[in-house]
N, CA, C and O atoms as CSV, one atom per row, in Angstrom:
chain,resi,resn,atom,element,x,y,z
A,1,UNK,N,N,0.840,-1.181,0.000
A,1,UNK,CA,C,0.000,0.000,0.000
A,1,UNK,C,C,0.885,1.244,0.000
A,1,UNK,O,O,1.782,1.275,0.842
A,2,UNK,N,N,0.703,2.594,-1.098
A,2,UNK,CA,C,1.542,3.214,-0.848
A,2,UNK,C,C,0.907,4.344,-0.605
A,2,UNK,O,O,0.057,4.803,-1.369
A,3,UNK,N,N,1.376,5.054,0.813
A,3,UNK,CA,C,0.757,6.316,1.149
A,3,UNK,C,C,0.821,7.256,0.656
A,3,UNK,O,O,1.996,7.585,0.817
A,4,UNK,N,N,0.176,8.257,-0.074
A,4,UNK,CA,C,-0.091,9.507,-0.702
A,4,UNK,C,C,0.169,11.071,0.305
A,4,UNK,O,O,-0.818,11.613,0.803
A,5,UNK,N,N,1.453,11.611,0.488
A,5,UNK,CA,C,1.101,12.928,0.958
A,5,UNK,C,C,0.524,13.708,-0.037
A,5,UNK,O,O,0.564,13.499,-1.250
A,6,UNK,N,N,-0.155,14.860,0.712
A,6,UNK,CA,C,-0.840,16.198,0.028
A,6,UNK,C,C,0.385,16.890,-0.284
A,6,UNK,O,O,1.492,16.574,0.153
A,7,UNK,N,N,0.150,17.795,-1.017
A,7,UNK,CA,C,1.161,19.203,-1.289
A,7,UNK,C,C,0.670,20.423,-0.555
A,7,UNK,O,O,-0.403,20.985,-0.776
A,8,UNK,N,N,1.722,20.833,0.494
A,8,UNK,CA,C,1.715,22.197,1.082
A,8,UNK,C,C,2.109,22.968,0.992
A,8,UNK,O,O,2.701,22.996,-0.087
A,9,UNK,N,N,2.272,24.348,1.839
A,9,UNK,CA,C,2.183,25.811,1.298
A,9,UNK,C,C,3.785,25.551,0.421
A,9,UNK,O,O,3.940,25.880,-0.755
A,10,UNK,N,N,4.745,24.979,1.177
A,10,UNK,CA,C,6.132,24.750,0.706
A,10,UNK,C,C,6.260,24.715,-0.834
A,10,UNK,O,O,6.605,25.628,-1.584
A,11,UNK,N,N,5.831,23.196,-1.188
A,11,UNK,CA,C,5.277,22.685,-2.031
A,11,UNK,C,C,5.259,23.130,-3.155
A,11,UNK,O,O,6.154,23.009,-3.991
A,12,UNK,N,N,3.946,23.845,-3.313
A,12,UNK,CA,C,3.076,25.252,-3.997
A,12,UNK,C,C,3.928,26.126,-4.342
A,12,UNK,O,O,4.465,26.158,-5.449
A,13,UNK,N,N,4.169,27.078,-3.232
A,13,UNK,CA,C,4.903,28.153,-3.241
A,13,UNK,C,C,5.966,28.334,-4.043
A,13,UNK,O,O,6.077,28.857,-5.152
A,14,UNK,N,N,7.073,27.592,-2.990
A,14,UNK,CA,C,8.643,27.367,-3.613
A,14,UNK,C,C,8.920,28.467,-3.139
A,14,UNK,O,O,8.162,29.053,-2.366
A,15,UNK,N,N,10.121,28.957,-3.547
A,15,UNK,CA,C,10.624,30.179,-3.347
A,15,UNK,C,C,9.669,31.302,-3.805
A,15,UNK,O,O,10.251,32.271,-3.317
A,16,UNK,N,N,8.796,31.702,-4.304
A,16,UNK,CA,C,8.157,32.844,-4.728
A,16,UNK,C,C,6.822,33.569,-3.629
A,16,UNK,O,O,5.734,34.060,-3.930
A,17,UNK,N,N,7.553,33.344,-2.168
A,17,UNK,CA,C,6.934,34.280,-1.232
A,17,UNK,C,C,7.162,35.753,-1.191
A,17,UNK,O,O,6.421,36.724,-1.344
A,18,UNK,N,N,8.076,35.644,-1.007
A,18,UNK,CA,C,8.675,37.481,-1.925
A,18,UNK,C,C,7.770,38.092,-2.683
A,18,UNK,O,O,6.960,38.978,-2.412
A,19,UNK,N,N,7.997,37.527,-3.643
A,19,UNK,CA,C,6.940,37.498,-5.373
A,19,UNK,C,C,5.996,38.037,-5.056
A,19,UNK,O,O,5.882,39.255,-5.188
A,20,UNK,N,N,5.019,37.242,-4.528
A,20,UNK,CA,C,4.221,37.247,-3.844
A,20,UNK,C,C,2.777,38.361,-3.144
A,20,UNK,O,O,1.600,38.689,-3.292
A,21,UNK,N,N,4.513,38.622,-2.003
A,21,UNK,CA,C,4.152,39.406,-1.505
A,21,UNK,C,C,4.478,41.101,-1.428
A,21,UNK,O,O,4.034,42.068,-0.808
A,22,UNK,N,N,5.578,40.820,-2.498
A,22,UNK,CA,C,5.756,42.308,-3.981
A,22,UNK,C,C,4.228,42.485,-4.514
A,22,UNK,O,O,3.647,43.560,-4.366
A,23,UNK,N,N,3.581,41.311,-5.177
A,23,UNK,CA,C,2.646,41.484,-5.782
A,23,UNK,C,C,1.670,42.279,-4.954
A,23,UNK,O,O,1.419,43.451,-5.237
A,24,UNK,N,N,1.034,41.562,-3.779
A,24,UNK,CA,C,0.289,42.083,-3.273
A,24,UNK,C,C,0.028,43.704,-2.514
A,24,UNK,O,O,-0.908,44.416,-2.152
A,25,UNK,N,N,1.676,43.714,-2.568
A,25,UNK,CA,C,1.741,45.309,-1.953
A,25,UNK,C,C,1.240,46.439,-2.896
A,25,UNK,O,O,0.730,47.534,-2.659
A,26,UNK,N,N,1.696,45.527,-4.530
A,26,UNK,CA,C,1.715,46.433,-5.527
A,26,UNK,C,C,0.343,47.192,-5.728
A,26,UNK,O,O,0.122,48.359,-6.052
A,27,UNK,N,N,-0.900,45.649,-5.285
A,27,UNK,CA,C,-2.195,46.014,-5.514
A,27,UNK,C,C,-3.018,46.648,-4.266
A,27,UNK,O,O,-4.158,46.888,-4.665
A,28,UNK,N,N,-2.958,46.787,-3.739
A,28,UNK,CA,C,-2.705,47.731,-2.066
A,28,UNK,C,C,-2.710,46.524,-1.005
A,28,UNK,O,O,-2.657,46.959,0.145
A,29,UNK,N,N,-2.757,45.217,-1.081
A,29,UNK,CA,C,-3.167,43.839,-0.266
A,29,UNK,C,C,-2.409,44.002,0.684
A,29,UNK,O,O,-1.464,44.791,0.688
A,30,UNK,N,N,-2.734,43.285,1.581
A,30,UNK,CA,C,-1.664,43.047,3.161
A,30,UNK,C,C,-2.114,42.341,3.820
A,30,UNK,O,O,-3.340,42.452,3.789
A,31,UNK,N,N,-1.584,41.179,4.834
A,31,UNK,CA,C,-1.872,40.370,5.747
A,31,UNK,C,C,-2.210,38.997,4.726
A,31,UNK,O,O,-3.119,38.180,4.872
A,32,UNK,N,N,-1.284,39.038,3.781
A,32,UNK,CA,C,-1.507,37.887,3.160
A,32,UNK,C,C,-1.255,36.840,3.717
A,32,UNK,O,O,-0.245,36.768,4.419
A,33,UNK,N,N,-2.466,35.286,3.485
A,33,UNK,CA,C,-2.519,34.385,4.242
A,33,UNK,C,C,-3.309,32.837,3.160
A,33,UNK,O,O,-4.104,32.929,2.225
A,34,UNK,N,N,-2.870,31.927,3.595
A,34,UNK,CA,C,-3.307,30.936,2.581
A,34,UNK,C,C,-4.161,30.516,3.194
A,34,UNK,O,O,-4.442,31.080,4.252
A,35,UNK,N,N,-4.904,29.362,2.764
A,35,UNK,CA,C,-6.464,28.807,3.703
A,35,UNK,C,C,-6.516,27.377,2.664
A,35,UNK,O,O,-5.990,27.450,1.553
A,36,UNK,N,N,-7.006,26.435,2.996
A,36,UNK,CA,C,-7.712,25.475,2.365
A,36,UNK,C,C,-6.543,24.151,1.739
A,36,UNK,O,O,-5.389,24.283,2.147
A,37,UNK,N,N,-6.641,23.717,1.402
A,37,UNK,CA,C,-5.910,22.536,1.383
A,37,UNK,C,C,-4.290,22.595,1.056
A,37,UNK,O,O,-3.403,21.778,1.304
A,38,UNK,N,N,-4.261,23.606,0.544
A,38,UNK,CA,C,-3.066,23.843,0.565
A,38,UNK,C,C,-2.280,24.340,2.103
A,38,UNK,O,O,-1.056,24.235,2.035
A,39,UNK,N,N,-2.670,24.720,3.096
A,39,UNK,CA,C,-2.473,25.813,4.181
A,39,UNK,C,C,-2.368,24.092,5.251
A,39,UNK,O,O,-1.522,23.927,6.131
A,40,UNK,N,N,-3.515,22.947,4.830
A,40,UNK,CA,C,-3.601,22.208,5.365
A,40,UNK,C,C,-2.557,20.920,5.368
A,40,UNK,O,O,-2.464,20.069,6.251
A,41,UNK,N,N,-1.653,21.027,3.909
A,41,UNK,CA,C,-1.027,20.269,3.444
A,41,UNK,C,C,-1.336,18.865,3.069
A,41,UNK,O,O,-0.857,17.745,3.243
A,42,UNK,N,N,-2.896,19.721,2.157
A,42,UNK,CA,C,-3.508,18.243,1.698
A,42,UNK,C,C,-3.735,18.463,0.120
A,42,UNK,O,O,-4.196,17.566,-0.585
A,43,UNK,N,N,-3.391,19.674,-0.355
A,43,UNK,CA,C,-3.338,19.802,-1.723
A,43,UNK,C,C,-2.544,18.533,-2.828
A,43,UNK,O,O,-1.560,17.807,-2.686
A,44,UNK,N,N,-3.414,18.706,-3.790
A,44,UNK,CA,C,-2.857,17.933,-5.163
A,44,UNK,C,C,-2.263,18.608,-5.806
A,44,UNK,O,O,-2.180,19.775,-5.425
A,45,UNK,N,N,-1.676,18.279,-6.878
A,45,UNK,CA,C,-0.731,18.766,-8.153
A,45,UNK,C,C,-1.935,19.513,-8.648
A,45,UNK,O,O,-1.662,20.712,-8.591
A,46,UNK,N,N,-2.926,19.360,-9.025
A,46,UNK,CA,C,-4.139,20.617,-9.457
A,46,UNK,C,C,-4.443,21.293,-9.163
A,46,UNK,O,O,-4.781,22.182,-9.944
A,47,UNK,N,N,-4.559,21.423,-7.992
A,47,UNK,CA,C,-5.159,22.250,-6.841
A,47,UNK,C,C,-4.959,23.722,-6.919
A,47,UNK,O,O,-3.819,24.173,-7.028
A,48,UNK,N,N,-5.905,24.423,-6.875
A,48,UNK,CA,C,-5.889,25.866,-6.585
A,48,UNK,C,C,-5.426,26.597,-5.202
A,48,UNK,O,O,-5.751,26.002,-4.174
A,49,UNK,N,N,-4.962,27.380,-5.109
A,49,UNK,CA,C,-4.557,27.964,-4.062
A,49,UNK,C,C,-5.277,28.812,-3.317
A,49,UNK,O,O,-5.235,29.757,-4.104
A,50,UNK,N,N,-5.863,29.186,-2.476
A,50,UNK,CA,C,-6.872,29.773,-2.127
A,50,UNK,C,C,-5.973,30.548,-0.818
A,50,UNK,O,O,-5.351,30.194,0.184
A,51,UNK,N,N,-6.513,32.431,-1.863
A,51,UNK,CA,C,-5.591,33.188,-0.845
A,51,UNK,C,C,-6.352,34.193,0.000
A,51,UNK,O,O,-7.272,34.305,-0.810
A,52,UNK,N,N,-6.568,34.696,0.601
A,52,UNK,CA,C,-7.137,35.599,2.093
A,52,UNK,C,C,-6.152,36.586,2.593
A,52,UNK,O,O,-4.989,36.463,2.978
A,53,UNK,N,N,-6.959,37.613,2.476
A,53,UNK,CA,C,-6.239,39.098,1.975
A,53,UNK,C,C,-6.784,40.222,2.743
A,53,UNK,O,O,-7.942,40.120,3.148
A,54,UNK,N,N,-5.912,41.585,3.074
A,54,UNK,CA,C,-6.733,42.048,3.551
A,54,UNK,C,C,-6.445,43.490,2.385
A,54,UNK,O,O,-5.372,43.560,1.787
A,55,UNK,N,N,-7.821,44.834,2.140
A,55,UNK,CA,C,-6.890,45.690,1.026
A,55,UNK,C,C,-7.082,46.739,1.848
A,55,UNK,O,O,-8.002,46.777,2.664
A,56,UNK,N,N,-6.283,47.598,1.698
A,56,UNK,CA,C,-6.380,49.327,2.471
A,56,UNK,C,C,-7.778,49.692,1.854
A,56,UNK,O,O,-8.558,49.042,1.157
A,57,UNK,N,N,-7.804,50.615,2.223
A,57,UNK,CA,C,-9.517,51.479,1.848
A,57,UNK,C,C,-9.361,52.018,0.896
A,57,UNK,O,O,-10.429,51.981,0.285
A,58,UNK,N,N,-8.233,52.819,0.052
A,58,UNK,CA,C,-8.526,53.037,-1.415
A,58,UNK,C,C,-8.358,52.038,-2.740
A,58,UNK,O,O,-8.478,52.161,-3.959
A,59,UNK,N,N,-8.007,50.958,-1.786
A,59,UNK,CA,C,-7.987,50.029,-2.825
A,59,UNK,C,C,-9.436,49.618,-3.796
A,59,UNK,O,O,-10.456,49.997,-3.219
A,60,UNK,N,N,-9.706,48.924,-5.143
A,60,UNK,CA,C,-10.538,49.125,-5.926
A,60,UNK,C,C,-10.946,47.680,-6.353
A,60,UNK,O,O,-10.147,46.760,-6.178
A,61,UNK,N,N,-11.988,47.493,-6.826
A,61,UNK,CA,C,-12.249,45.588,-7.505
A,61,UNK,C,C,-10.763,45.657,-8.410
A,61,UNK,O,O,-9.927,44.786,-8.169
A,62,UNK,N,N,-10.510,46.543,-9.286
A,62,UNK,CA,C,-9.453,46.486,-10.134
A,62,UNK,C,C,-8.198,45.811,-9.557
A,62,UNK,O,O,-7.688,44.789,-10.016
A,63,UNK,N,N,-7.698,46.613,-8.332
A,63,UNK,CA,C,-6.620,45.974,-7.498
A,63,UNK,C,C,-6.918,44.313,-7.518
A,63,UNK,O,O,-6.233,43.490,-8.125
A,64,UNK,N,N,-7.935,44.069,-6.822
A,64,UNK,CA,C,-8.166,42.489,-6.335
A,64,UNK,C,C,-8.434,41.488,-7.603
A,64,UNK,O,O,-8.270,40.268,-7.581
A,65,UNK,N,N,-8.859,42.230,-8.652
A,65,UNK,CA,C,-8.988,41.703,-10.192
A,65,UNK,C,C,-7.335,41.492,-10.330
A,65,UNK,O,O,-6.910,40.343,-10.447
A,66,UNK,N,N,-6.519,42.493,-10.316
A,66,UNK,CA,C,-5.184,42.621,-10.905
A,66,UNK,C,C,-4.112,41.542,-10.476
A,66,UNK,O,O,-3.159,41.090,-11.111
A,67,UNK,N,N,-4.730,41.172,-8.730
A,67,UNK,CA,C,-3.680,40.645,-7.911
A,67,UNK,C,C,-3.967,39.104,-8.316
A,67,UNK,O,O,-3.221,38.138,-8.478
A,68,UNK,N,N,-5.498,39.305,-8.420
A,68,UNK,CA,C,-6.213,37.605,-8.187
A,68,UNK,C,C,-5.152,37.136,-9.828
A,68,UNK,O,O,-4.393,36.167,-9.830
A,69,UNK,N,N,-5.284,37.744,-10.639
A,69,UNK,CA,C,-4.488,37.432,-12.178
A,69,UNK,C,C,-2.988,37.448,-12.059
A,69,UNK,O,O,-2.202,36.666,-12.594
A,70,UNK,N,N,-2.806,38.133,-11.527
A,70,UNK,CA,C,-0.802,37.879,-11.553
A,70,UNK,C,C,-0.624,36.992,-10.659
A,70,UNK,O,O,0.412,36.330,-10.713
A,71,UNK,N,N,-1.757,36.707,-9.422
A,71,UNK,CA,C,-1.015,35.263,-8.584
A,71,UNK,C,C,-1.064,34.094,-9.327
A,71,UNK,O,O,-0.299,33.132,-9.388
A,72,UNK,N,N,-2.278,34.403,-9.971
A,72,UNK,CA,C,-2.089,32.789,-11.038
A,72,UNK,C,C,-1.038,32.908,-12.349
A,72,UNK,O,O,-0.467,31.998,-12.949
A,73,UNK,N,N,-1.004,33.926,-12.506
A,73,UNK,CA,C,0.318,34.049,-13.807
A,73,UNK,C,C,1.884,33.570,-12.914
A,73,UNK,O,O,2.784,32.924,-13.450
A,74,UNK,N,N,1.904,34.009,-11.640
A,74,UNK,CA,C,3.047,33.299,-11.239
A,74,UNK,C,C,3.063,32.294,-10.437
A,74,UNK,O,O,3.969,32.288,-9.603
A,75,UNK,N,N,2.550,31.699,-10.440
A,75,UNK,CA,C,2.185,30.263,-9.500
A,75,UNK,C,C,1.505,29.191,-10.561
A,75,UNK,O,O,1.592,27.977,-10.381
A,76,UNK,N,N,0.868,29.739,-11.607
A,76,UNK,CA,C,0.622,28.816,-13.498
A,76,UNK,C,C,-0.223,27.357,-12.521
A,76,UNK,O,O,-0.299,26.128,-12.526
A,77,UNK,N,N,-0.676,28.472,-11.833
A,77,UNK,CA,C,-2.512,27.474,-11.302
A,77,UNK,C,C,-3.364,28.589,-11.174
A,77,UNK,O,O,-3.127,29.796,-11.221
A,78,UNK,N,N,-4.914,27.634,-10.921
A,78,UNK,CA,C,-6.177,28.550,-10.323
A,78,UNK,C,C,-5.617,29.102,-9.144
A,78,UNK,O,O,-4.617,28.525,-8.715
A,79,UNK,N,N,-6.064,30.160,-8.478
A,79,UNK,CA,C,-6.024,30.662,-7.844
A,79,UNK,C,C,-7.681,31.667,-7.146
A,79,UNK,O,O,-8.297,32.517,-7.787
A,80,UNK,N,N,-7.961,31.255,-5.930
A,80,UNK,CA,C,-8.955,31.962,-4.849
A,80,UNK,C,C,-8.720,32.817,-4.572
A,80,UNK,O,O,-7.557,32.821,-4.167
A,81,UNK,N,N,-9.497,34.377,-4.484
A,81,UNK,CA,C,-8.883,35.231,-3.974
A,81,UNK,C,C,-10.031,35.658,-3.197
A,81,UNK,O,O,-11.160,35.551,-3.675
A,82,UNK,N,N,-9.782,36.259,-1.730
A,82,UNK,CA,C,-10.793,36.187,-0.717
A,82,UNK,C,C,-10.327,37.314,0.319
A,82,UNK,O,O,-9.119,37.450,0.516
A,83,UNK,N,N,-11.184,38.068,0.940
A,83,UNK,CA,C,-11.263,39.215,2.151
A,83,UNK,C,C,-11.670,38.411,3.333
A,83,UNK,O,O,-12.014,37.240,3.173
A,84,UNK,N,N,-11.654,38.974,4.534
A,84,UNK,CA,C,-12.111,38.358,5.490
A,84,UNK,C,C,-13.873,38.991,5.068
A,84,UNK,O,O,-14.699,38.082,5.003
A,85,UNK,N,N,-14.181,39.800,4.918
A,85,UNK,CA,C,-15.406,40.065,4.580
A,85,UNK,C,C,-16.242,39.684,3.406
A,85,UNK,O,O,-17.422,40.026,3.328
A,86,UNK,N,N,-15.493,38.809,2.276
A,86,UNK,CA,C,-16.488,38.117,0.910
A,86,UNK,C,C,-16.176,36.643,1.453
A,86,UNK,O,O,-16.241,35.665,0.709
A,87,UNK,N,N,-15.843,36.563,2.770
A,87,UNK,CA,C,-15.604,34.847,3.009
A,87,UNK,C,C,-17.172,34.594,3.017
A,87,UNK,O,O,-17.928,35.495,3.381
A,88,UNK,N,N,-17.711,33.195,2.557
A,88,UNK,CA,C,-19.414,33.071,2.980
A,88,UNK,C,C,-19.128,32.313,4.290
A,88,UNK,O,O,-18.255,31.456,4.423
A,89,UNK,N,N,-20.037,32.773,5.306
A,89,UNK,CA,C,-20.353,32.274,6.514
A,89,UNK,C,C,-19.968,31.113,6.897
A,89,UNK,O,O,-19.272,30.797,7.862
A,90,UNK,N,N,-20.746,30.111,5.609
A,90,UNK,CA,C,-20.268,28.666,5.948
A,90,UNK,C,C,-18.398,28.063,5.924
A,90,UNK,O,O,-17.809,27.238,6.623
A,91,UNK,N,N,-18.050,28.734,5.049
A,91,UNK,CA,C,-16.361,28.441,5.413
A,91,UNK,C,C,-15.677,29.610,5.796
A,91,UNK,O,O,-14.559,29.685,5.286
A,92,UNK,N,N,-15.942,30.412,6.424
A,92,UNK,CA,C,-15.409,31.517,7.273
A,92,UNK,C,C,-14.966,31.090,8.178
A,92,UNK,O,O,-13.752,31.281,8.240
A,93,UNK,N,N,-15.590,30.299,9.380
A,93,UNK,CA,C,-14.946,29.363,10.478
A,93,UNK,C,C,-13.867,28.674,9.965
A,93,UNK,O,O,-12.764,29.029,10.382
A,94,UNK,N,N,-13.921,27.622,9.024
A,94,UNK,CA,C,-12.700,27.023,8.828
A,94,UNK,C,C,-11.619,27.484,7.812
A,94,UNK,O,O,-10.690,26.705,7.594
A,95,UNK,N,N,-11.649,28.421,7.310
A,95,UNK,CA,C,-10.913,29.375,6.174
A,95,UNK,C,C,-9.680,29.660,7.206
A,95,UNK,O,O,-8.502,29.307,7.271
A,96,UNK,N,N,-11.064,30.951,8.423
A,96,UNK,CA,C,-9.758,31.403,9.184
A,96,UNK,C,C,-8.711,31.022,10.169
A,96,UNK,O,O,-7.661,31.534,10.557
A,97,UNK,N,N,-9.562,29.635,10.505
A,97,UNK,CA,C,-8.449,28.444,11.614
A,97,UNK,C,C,-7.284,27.834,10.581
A,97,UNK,O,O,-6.208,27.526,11.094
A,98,UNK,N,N,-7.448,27.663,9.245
A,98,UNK,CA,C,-6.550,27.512,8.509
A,98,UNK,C,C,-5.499,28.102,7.581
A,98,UNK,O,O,-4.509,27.807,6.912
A,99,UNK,N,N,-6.493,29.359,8.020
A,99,UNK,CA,C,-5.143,30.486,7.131
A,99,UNK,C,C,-4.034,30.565,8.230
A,99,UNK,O,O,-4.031,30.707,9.453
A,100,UNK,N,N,-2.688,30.346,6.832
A,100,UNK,CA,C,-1.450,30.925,7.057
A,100,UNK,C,C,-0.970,32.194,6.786
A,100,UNK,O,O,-1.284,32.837,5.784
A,101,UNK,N,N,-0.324,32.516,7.529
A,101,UNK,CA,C,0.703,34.352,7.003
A,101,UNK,C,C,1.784,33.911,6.609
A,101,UNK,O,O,2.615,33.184,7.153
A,102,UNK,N,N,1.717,34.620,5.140
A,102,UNK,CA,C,3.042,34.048,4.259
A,102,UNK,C,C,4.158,34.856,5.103
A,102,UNK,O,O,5.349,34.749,4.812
């Protein structure tokens, strides 16, 4: 029988936390944090990354449009992009026990 690990934030990531978190400054983001199977270290080779964000107040949909697209242009997966406030109720509890701070 051969046991299957998940892929975690490590994994995923690689070196491009920096990247990252260049990107997110660029688009006003901060308190960047991962959530969901990846955060859990149960992700697959497919798997989307699902990220949880917080934006300053002049930030715009454009910013979170801009960021949600360059994380997947540099990470060449889907990618989630999420506020503590567009989380829905039902995975809000477990989003935020599982988000990491990159």
């Amino acid at each position: 029988m051969v046991v299957q690990h998940g892929l975690g934030i490590h994994d995923i990531i690689g070196n491009k936390r920096d990247q990252i978190l260049q990107l997110a400054s660029h688009y006003g983001a901060y308190n960047v944090r991962i959530f969901g199977s990846v955060a859990r270290g149960e992700a697959q080779p497919d798997s989307d990354v699902d990220f949880l964000v917080q934006f300053r107040p002049e930030s715009t949909i454009w910013d979170m449009v801009g960021l949600w697209q360059a994380l997947g242009e540099l990470l060449h997966r889907e990618v989630d992009l999420s506020t503590d406030d567009t989380l829905k109720p039902a995975i809000k509890l477990h989003a935020l026990k599982d988000a990491t701070k990159l």
